[in-house]
C-alpha positions in Angstrom: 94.9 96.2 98.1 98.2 98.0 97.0 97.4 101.0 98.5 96.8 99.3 101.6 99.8 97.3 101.5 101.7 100.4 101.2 99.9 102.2 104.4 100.7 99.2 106.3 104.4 99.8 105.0 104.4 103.3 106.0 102.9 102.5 109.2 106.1 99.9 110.2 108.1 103.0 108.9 106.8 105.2 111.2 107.2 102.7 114.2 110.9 102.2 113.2 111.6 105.9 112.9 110.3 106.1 116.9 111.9 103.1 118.3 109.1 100.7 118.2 110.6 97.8 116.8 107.9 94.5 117.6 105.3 96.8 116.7 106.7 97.2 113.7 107.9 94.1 112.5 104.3 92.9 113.3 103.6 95.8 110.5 106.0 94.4 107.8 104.5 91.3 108.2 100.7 92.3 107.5 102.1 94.4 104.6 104.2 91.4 103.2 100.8 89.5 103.3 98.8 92.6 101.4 101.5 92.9 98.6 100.5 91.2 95.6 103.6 92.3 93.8 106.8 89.7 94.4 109.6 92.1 94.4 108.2 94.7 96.5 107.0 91.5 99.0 110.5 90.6 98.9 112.0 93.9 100.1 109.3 94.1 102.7 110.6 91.0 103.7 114.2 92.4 103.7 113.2 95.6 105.9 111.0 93.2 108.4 114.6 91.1 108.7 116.1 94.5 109.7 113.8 95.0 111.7 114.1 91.4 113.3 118.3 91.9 113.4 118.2 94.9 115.6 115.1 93.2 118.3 118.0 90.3 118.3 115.6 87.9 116.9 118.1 86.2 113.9 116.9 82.8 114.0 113.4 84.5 113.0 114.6 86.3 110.6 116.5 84.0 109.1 113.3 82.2 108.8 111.7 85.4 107.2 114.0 85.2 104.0 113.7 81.8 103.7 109.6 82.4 102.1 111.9 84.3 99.4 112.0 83.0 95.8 115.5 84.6 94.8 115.5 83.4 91.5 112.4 85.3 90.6 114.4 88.3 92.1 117.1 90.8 90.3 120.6 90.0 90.9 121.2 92.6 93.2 117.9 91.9 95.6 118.9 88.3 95.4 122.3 89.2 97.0 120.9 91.2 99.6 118.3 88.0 100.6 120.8 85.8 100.7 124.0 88.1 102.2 121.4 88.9 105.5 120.2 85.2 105.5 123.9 84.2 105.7 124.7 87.3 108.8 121.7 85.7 110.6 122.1 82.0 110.3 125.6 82.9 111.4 124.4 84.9 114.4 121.6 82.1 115.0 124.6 79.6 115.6 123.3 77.9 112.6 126.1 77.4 111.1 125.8 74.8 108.4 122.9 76.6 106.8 125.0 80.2 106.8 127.7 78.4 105.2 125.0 77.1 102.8 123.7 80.8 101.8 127.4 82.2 101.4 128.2 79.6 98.4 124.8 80.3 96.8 126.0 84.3 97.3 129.3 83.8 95.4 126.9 83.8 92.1 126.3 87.3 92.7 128.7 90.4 91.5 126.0 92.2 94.0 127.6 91.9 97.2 130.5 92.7 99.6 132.7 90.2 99.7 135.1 91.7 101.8 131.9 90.8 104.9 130.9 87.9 102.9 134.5 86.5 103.5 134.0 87.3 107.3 131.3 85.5 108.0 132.4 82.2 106.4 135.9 82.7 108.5 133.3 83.1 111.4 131.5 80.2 110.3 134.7 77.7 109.6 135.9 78.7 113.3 132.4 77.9 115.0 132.4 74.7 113.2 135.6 73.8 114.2 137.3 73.4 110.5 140.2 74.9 111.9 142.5 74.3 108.3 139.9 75.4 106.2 139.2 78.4 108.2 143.1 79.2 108.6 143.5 79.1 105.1 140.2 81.4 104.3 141.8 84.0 107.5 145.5 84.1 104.8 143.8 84.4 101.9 141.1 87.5 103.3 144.7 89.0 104.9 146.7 88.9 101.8 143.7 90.5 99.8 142.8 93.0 101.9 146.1 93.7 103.1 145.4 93.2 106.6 149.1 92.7 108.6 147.7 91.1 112.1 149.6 88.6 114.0 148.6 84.9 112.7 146.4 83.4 115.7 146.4 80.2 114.3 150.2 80.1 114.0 151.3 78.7 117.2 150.4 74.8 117.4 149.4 74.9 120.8 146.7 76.7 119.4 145.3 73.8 117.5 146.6 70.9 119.6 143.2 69.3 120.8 142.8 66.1 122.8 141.3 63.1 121.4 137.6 61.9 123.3 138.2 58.6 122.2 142.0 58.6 123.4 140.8 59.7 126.2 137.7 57.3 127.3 140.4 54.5 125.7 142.9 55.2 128.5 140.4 55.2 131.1 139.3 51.8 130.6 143.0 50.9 130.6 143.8 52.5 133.8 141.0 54.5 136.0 142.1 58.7 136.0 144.6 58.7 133.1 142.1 59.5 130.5 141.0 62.7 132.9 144.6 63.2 133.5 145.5 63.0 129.6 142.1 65.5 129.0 143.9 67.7 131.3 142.2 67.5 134.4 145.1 65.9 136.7 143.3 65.9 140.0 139.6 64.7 138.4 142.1 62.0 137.1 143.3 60.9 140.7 140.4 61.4 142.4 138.8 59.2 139.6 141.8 56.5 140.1 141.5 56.7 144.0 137.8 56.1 144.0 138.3 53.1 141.7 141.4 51.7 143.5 139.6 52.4 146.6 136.3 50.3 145.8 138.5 47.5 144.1 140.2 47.7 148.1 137.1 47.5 149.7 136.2 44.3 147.4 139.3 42.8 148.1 138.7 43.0 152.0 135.7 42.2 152.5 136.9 39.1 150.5 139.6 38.2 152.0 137.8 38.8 155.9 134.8 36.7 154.4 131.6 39.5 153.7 131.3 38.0 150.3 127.9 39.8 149.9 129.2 43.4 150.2 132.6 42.2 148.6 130.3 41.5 145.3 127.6 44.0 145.8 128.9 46.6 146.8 132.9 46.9 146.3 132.3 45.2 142.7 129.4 47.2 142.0 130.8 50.3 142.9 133.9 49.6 141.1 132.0 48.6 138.0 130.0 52.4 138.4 132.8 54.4 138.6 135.3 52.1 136.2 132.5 52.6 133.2 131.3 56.0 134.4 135.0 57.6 134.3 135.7 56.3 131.2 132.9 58.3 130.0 133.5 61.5 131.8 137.5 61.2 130.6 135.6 61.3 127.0 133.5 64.5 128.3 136.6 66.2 129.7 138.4 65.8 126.4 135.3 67.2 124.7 135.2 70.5 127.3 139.0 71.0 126.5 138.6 71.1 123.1 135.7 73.6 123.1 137.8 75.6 125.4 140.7 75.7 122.9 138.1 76.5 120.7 136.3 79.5 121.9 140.2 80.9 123.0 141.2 80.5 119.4 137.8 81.7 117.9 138.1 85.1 120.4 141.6 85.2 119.1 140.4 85.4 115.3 137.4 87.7 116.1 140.1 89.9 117.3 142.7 89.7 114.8 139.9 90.2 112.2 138.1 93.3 114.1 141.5 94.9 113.9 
């Protein structure tokens, strides 16, 4: 069975060397379930992440790493396991768990923190911990003696809108949570319809169509009151992300520099 294992190993070799990447991860995997030995399973499972990296495919090999025992492992294989399960969780948008693997890595003398560091900044900004991630961006300039421009210096950078504000002020008075989210003409349009239906009411009222005053100026009034509340909350949510991603591209940036 070893000497199989290791056929099937220089088989997914050979398919690397000439391009043929799925063929080849589909070899790692048959070897990784030949190898009787743990650490040379484990590295098989490191060169099928590779492998997995380059097709695009991080969330599966994130997935890969995760069958890996690391503390049955040497120090420095353990560092490699968890550094790559880190890079892919991070490129996975799974952000929480990448986060997770770069604390368990700071056990480990085995690894480069200088990318390590990265990837949590990365991290920090995706998540939107935009104080701890400033701090973590200082610290990984000062030690690396990186002079960029600060992108999380100017406070328009970091001044977000509040959802709740937002759907709060709506209820209060139809189009100002829009108009607070900063979408000023969603917020009139949103108050004209409102004010609009709550005319329509009041007509029909007043000339005596007390069915459609109820049914249908109250009703509609009642839709778009509740319903643009909400959507003030959902514009203050898209605003936010949009900050977001500016201020995350700004930091990518800064850091590639």
């Amino acid at each position: 069975m070893p000497f199989f294992s290791k056929a099937q190993q220089q088989l997914a070799d050979s398919l690397v060397a000439v391009g043929k990447l799925t063929e080849a991860s589909i070899a790692y995997e048959y070897a990784i379930y030949k190898e009787p030995e743990l650490t040379k399973r484990v590295r098989l499972m490191v060169q099928r992440a590779y492998v997995q990296k380059n097709l695009g495919q991080f969330s599966n090999a994130f997935n890969n790493l995760q069958r890996a025992d690391i503390y049955a492992l040497s120090d420095s294989l353990a560092a490699i396991v968890l550094y790559e399960s880190a890079f892919n969780a991070y490129m996975a948008e799974m952000f929480d768990q990448s986060l997770s693997k770069l604390v368990e890595l700071e056990t480990y003398s085995h690894i480069n923190k200088r990318q390590a560091s990265l990837i949590e900044i990365l991290n920090l900004n995706a998540l939107s911990r935009w104080d701890e991630a400033h701090q973590k961006f200082l610290k990984f300039c000062d030690m690396y003696g990186l002079t960029v421009e600060d992108p999380y210096a100017d406070p328009k950078a970091l001044k977000m809108k509040n959802p709740e504000k937002a759907f709060n002020l709506s209820y209060f008075l139809p189009g100002v949570g829009q108009m607070y989210a900063g979408y000023f003409w969603k917020g009139f349009l949103s108050g004209f319809i409102n004010l609009a239906a709550v005319g329509f009411a009041g007509y029909s009222f007043y000339t005596g169509y007390y069915f459609s005053g109820a049914f249908t100026g109250v009703t509609l009034f009642y839709i778009f009151y509740n319903g643009g509340a909400r959507y003030a909350e959902v514009l203050a949510e898209q605003y936010n992300e949009k900050k977001g991603e500016a201020l995350r591209n700004k930091v990518k940036a800064a850091l590639l520099k």
